[in-house]
Structures are given as structure tokens and as C-alpha cells.
PQR file with spaces between the fields and no chain letter, atoms N, CA, C, O and H, PARSE charges and radii, in Angstrom:
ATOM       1  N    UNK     1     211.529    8.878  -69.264 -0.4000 1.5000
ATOM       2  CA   UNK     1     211.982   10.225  -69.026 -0.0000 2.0000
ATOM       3  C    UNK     1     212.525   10.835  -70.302  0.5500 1.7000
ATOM       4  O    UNK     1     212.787   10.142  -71.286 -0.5500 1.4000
ATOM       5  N    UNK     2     212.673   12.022  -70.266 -0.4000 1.5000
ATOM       6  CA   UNK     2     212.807   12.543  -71.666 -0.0000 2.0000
ATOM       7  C    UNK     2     214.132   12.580  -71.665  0.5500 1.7000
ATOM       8  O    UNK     2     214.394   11.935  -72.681 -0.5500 1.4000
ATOM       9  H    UNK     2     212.461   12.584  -69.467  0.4000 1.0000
ATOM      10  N    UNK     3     215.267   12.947  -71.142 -0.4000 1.5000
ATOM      11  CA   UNK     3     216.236   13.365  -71.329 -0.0000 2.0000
ATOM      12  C    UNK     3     217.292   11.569  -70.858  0.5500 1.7000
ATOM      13  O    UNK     3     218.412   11.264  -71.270 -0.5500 1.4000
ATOM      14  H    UNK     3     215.054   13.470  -70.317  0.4000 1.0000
ATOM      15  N    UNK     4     216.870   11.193  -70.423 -0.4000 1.5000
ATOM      16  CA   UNK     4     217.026    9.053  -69.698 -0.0000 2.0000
ATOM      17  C    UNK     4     218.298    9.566  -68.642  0.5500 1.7000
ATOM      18  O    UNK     4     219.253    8.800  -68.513 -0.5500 1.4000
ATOM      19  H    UNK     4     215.960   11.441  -70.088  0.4000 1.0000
ATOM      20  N    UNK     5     218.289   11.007  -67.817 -0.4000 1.5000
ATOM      21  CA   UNK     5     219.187   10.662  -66.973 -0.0000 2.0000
ATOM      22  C    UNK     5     218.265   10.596  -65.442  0.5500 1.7000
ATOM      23  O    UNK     5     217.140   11.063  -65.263 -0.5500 1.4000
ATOM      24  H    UNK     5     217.513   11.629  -67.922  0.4000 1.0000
ATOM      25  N    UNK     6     218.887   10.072  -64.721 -0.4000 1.5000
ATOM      26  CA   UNK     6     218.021    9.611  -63.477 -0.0000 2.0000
ATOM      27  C    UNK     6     218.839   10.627  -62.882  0.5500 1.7000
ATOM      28  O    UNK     6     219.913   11.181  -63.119 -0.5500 1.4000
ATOM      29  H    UNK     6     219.801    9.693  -64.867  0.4000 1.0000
ATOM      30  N    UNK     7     217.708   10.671  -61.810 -0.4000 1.5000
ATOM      31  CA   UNK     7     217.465   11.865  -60.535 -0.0000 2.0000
ATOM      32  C    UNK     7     217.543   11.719  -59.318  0.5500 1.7000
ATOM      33  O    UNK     7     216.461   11.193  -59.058 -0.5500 1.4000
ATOM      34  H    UNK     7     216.836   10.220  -61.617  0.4000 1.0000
ATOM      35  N    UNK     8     218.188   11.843  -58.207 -0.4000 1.5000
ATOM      36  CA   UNK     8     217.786   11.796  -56.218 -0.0000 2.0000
ATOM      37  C    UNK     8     216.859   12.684  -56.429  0.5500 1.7000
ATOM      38  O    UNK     8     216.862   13.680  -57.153 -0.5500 1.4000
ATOM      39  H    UNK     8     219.068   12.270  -58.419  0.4000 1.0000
ATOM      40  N    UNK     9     215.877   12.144  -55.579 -0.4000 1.5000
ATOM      41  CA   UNK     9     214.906   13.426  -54.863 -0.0000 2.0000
ATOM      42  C    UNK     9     215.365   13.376  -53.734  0.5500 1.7000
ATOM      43  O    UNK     9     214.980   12.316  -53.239 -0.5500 1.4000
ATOM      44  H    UNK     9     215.875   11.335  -54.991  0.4000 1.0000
ATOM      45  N    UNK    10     216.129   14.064  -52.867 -0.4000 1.5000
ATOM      46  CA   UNK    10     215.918   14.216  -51.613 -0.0000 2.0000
ATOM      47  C    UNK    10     214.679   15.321  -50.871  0.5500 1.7000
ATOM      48  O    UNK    10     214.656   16.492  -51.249 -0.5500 1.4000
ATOM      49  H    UNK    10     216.442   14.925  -53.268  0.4000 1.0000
ATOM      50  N    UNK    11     214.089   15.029  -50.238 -0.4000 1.5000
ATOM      51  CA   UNK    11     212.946   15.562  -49.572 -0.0000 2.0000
ATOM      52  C    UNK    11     213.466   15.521  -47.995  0.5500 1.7000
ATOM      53  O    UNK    11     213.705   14.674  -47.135 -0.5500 1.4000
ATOM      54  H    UNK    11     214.108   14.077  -49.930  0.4000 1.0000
ATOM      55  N    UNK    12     213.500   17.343  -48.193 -0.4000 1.5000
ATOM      56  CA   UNK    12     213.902   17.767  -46.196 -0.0000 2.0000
ATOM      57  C    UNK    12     212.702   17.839  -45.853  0.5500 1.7000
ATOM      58  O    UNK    12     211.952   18.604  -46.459 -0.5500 1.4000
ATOM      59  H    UNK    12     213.306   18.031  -48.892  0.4000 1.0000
ATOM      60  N    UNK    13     212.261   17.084  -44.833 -0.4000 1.5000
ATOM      61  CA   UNK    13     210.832   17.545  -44.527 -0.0000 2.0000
ATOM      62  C    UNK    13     210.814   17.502  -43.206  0.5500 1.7000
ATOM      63  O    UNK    13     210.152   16.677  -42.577 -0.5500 1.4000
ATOM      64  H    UNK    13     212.870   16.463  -44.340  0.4000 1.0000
ATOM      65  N    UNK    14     211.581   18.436  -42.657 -0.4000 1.5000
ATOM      66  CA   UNK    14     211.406   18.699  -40.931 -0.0000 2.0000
ATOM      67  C    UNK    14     212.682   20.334  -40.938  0.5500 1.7000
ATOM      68  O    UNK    14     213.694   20.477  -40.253 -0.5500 1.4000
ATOM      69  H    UNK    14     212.119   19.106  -43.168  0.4000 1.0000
ATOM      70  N    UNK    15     212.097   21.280  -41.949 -0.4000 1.5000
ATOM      71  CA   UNK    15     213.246   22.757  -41.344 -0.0000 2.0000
ATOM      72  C    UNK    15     212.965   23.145  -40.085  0.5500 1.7000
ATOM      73  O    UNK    15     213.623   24.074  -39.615 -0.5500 1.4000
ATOM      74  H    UNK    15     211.275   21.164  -42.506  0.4000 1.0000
ATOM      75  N    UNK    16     212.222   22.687  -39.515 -0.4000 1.5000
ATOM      76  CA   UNK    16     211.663   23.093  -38.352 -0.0000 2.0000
ATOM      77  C    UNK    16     212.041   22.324  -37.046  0.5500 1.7000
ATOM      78  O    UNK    16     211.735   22.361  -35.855 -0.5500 1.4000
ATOM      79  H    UNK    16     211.688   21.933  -39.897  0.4000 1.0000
ATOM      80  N    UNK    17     212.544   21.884  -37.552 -0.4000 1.5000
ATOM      81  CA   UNK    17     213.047   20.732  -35.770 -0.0000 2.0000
ATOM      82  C    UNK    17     214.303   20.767  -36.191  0.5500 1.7000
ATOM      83  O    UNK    17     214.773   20.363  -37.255 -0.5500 1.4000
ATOM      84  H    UNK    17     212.793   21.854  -38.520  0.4000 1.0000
ATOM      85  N    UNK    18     214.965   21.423  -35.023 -0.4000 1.5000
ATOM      86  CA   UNK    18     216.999   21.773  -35.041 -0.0000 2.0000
ATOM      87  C    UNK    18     217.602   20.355  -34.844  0.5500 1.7000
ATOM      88  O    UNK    18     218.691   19.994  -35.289 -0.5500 1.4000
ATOM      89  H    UNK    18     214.584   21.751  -34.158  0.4000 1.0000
ATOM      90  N    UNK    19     216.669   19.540  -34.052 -0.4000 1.5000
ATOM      91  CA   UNK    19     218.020   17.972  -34.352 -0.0000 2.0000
ATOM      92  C    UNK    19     218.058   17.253  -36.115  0.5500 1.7000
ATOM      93  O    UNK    19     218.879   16.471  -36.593 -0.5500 1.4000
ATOM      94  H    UNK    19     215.784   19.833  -33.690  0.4000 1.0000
ATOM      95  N    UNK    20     216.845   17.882  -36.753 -0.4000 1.5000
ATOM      96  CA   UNK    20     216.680   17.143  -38.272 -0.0000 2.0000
ATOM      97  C    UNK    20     217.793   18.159  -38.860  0.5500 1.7000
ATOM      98  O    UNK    20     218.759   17.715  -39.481 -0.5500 1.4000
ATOM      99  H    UNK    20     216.178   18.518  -36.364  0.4000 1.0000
ATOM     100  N    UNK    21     217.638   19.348  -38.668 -0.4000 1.5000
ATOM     101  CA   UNK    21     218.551   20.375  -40.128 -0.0000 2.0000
ATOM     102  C    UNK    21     219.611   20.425  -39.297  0.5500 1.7000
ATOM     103  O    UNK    21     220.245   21.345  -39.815 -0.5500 1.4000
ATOM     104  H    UNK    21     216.853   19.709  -38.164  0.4000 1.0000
ATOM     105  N    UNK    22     220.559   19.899  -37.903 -0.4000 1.5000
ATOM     106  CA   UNK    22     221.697   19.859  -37.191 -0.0000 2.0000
ATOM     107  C    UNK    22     222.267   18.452  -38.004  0.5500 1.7000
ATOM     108  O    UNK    22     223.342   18.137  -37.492 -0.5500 1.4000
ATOM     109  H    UNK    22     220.044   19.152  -37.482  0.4000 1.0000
ATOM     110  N    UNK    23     221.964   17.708  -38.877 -0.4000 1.5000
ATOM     111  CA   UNK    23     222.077   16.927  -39.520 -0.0000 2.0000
ATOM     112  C    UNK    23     222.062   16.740  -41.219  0.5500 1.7000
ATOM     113  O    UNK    23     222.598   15.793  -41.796 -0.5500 1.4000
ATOM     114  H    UNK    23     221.092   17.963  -39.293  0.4000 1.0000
ATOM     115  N    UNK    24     221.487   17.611  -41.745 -0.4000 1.5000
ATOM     116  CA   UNK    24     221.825   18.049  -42.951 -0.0000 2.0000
ATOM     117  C    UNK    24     223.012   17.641  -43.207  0.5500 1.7000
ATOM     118  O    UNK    24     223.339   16.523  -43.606 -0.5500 1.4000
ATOM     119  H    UNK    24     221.051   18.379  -41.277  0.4000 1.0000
ATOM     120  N    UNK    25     223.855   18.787  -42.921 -0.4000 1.5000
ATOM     121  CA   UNK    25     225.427   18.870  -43.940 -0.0000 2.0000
ATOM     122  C    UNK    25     226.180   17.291  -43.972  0.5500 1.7000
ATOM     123  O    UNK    25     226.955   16.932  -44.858 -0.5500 1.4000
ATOM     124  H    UNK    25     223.590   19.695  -42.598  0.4000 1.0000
ATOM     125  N    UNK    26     225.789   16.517  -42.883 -0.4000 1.5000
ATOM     126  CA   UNK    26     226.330   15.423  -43.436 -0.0000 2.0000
ATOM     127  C    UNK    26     225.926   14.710  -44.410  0.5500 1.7000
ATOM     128  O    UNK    26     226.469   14.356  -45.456 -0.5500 1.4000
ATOM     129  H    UNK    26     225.159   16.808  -42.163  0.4000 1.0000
ATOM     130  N    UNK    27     224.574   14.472  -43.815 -0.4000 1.5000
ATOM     131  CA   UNK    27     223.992   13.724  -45.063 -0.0000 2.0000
ATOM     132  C    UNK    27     224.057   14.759  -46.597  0.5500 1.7000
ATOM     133  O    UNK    27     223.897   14.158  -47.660 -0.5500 1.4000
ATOM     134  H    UNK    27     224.133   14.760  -42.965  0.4000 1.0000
ATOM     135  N    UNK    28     224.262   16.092  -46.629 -0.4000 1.5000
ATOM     136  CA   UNK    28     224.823   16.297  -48.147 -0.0000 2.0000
ATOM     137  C    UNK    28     225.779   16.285  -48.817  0.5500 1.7000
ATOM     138  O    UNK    28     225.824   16.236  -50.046 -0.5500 1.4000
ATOM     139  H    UNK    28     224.392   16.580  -45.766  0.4000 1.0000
ATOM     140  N    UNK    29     227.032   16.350  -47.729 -0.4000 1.5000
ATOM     141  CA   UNK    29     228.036   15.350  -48.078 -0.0000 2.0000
ATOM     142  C    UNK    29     228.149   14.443  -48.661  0.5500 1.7000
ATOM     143  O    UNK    29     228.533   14.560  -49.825 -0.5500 1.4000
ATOM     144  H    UNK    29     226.996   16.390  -46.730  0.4000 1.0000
ATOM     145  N    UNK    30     227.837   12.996  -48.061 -0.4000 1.5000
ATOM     146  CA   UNK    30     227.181   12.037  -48.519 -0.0000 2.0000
ATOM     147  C    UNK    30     226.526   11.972  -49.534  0.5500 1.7000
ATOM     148  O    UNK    30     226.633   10.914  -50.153 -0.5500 1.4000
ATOM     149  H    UNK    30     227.525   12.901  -47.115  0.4000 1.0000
ATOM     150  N    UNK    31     225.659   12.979  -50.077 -0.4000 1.5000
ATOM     151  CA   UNK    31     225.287   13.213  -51.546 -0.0000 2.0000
ATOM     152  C    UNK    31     226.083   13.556  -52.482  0.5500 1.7000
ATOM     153  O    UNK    31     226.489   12.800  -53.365 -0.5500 1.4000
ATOM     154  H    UNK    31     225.572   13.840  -49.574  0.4000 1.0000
ATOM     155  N    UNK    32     226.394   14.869  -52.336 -0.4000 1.5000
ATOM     156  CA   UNK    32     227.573   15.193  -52.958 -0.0000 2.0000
ATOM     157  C    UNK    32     228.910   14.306  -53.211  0.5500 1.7000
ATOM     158  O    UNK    32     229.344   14.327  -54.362 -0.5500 1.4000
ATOM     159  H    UNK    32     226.064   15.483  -51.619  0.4000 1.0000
ATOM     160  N    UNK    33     229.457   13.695  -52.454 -0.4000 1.5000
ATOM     161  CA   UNK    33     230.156   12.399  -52.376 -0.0000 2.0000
ATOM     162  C    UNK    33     229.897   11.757  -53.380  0.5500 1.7000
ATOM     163  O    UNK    33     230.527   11.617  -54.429 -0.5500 1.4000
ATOM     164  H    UNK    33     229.104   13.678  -51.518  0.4000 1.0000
ATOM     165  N    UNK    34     228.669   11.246  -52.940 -0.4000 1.5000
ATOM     166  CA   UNK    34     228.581   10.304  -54.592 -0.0000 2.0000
ATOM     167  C    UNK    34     228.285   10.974  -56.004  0.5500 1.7000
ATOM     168  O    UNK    34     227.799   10.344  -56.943 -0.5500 1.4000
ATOM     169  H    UNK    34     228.158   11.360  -52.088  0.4000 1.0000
ATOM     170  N    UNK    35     228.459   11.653  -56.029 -0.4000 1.5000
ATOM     171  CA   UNK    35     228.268   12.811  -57.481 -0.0000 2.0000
ATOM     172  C    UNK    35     226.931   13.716  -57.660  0.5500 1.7000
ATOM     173  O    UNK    35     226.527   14.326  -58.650 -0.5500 1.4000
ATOM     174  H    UNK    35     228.854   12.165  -55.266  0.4000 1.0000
ATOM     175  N    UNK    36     226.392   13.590  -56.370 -0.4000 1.5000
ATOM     176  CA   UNK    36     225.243   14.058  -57.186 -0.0000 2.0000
ATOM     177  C    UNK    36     225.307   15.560  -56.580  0.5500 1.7000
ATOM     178  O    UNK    36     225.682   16.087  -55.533 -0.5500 1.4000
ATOM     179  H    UNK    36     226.720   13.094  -55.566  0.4000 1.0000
ATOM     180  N    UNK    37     224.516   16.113  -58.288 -0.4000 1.5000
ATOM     181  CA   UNK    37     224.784   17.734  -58.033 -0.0000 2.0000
ATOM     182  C    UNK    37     223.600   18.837  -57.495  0.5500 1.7000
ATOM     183  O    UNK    37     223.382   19.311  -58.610 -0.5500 1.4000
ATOM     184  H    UNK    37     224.212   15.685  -59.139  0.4000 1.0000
ATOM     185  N    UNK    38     222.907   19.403  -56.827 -0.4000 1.5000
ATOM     186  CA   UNK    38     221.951   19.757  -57.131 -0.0000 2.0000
ATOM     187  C    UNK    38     221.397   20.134  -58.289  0.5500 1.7000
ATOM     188  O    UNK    38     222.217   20.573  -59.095 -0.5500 1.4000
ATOM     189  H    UNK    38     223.084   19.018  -55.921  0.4000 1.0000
ATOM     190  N    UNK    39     220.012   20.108  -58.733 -0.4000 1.5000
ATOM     191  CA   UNK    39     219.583   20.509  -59.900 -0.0000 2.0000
ATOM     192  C    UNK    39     220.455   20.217  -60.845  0.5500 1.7000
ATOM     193  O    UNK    39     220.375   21.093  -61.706 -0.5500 1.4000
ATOM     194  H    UNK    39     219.345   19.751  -58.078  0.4000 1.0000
ATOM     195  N    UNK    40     221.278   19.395  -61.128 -0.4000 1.5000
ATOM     196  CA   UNK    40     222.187   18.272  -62.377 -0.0000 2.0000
ATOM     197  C    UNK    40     221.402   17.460  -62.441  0.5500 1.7000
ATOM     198  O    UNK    40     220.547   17.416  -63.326 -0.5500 1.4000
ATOM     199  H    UNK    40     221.343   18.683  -60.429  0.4000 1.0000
ATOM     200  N    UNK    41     221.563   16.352  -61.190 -0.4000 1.5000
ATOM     201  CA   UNK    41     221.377   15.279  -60.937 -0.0000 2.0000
ATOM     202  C    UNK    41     221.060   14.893  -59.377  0.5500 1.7000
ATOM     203  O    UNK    41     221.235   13.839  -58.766 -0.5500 1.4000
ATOM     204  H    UNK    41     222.257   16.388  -60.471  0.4000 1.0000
ATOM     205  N    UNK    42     220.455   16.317  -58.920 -0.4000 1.5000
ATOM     206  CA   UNK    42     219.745   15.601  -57.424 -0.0000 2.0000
ATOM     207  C    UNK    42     218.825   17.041  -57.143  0.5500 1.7000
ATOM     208  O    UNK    42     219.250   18.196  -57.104 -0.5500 1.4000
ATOM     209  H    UNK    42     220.312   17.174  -59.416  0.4000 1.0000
ATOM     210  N    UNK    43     217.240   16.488  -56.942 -0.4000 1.5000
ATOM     211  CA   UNK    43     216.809   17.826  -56.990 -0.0000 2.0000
ATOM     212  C    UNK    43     216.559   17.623  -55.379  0.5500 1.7000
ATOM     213  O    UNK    43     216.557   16.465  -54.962 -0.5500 1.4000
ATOM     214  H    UNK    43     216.894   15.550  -56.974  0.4000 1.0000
ATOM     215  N    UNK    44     216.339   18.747  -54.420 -0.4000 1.5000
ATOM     216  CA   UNK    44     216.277   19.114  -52.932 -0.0000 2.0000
ATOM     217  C    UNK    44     214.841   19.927  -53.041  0.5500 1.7000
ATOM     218  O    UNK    44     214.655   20.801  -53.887 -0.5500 1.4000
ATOM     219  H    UNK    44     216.341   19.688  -54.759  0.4000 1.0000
ATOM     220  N    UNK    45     213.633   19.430  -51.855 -0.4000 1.5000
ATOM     221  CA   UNK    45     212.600   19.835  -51.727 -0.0000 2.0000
ATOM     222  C    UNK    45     212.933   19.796  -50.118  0.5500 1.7000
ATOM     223  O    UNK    45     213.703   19.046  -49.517 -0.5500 1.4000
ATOM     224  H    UNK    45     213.784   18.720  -51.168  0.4000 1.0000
ATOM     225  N    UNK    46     212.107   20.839  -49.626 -0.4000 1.5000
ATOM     226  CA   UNK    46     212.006   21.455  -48.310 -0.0000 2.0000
ATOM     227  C    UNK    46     210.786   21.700  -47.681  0.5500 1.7000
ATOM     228  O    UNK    46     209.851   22.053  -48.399 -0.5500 1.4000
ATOM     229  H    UNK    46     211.481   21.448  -50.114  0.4000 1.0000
ATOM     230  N    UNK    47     210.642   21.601  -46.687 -0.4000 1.5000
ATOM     231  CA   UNK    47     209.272   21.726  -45.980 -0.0000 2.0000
ATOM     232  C    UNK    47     209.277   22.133  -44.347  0.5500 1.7000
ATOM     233  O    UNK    47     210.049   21.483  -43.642 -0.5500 1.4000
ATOM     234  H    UNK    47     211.402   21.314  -46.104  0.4000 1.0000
ATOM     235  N    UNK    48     208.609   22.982  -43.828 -0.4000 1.5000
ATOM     236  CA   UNK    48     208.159   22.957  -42.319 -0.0000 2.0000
ATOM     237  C    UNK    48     206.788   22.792  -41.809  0.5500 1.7000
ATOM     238  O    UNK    48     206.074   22.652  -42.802 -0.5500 1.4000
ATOM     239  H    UNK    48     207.982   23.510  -44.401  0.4000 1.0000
ATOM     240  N    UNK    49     206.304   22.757  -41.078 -0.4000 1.5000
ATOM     241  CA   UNK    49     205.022   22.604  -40.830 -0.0000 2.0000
ATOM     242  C    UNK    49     203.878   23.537  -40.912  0.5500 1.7000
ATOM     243  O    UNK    49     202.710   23.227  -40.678 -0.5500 1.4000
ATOM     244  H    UNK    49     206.884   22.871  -40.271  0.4000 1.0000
ATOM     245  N    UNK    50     204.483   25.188  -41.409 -0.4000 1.5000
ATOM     246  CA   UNK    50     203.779   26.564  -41.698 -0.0000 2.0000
ATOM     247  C    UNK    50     204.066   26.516  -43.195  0.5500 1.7000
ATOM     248  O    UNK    50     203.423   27.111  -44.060 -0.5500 1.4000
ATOM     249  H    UNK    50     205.432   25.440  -41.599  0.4000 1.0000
ATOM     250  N    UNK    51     205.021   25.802  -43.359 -0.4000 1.5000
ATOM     251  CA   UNK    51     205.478   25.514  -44.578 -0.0000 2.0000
ATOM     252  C    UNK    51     205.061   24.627  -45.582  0.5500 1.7000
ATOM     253  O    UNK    51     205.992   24.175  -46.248 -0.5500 1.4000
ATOM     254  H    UNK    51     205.543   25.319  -42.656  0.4000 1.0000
ATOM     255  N    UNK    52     204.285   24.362  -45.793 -0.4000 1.5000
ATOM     256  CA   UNK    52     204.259   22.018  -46.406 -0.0000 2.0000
ATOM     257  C    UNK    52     204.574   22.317  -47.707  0.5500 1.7000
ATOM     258  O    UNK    52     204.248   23.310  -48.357 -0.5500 1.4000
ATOM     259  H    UNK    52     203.528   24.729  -45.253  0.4000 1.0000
ATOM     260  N    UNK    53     205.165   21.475  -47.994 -0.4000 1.5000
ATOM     261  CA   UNK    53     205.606   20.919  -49.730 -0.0000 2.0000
ATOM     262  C    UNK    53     203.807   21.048  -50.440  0.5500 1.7000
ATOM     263  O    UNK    53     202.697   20.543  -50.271 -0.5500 1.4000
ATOM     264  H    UNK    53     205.430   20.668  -47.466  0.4000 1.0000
ATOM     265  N    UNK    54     204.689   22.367  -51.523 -0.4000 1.5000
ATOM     266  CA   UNK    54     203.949   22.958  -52.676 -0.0000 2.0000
ATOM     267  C    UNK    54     203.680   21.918  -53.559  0.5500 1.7000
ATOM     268  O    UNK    54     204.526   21.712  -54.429 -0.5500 1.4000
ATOM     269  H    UNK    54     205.591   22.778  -51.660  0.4000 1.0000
ATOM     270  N    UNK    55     202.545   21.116  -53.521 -0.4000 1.5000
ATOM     271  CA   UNK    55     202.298   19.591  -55.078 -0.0000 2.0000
ATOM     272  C    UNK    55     202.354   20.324  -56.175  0.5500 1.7000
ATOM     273  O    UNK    55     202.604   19.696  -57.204 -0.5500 1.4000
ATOM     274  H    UNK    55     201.858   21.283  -52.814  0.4000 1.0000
ATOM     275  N    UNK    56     202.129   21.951  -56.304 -0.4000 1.5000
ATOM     276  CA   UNK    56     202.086   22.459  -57.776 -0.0000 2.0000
ATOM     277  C    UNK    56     203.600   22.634  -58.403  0.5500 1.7000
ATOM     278  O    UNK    56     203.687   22.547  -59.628 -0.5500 1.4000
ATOM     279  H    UNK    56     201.927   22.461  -55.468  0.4000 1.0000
ATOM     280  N    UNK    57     204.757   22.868  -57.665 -0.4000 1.5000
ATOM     281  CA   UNK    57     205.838   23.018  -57.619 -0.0000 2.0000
ATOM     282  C    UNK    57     206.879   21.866  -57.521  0.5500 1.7000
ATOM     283  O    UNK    57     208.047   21.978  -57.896 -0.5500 1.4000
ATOM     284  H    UNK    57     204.685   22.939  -56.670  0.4000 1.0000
ATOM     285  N    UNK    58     206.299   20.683  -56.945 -0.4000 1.5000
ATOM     286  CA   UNK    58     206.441   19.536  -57.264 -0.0000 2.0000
ATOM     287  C    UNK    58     205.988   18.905  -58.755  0.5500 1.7000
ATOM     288  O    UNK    58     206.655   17.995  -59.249 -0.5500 1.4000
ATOM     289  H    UNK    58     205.351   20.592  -56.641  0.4000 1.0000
ATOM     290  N    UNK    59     204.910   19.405  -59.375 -0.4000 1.5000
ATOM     291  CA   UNK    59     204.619   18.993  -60.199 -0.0000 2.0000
ATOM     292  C    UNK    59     205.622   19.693  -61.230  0.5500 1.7000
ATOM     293  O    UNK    59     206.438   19.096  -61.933 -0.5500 1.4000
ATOM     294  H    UNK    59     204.369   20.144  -58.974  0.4000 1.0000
ATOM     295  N    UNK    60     205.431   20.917  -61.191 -0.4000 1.5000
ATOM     296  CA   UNK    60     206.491   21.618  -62.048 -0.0000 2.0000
ATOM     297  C    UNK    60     208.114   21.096  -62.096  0.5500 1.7000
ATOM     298  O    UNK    60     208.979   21.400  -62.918 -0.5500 1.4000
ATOM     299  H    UNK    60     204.768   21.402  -60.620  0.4000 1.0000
ATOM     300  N    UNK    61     208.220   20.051  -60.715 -0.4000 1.5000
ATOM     301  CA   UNK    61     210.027   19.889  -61.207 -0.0000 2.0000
ATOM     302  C    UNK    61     209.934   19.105  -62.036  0.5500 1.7000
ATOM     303  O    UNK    61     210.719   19.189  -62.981 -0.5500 1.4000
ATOM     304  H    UNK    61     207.517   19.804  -60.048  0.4000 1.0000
ATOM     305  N    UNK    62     208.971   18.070  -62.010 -0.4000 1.5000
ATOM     306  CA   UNK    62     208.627   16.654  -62.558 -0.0000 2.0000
ATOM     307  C    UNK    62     208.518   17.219  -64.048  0.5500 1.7000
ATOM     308  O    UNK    62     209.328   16.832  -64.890 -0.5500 1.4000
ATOM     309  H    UNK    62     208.333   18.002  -61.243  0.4000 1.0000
ATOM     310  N    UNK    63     207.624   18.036  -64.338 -0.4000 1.5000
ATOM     311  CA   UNK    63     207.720   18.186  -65.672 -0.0000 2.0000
ATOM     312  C    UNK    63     208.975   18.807  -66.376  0.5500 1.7000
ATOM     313  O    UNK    63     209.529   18.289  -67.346 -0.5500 1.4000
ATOM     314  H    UNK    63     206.966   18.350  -63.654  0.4000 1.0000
ATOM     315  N    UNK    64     209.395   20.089  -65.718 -0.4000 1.5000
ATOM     316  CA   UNK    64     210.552   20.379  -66.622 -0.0000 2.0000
ATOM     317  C    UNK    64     212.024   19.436  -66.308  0.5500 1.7000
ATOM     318  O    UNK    64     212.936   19.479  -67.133 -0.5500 1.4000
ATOM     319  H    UNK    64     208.945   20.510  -64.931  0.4000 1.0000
ATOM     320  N    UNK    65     212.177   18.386  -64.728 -0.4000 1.5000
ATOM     321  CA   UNK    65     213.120   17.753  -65.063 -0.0000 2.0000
ATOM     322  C    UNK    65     212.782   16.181  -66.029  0.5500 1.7000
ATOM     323  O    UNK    65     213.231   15.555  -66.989 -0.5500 1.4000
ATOM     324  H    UNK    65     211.435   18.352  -64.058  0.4000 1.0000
ATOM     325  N    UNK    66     212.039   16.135  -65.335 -0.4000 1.5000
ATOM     326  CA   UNK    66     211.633   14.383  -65.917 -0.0000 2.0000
ATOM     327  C    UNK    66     210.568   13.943  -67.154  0.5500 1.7000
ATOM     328  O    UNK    66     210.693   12.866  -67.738 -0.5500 1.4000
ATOM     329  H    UNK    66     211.674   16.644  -64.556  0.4000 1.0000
ATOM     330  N    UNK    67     209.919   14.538  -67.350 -0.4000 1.5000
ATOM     331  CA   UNK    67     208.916   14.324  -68.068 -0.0000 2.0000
ATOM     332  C    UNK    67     209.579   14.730  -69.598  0.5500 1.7000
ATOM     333  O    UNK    67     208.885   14.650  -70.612 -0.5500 1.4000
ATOM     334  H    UNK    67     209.818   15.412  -66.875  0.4000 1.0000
């Protein structure tokens, strides 16, 4: 990696079903908790099923965070 700091990916991949995102804020707690910041040191990808995770935009975090 270019910069040698490591990253969370967390990947939401259900905005669309209320018992998955009725569960969020804890588990970002739990992130946050342990230090991690968004876009510092934890990047957050999102998805619904009208929705699906963009690979070009994925590719783009990869390059400007990690690569």
C-alpha cells in the first residue's frame, strides 16, 4: 500500500431490509469504539438491491486509498 496504513472495509449490503439498517448504529459504535474513523481509517460501502455496489467506485477507493 502506498501510504502502509491499513483500512476496515465495512460493506452495508442490505439498505433495504429494516431488521439489517435497525442494526447499524451499533455495530458503528463498535467501529468507532475501536478508533476507526470513516474515510481515515475505515472506508463504508452501501448497497440495496435497485442499488448494487458500483465495482467502478470500488475500484476508485482502492486506488486513491490503497494503492
Amino acid at each position: 500500500m502506498r501510504t502502509g496504513k491499513i483500512f476496515w472495509w465495512e460493506h452495508q449490503g442490505k439498505w433495504d431490509d429494516p431488521g439489517y439498517v435497525s442494526g447499524l448504529p451499533a455495530r458503528e459504535e463498535l467501529l468507532y469504539k475501536a478508533g476507526l474513523v470513516p474515510w481515515k481509517n475505515l472506508i463504508i460501502t452501501t448497497e440495496t438491491q435497485d442499488l448494487p455496489l458500483d465495482l467502478q467506485w470500488v475500484d476508485e477507493i482502492i486506488r486513491f486509498f490503497l494503492l
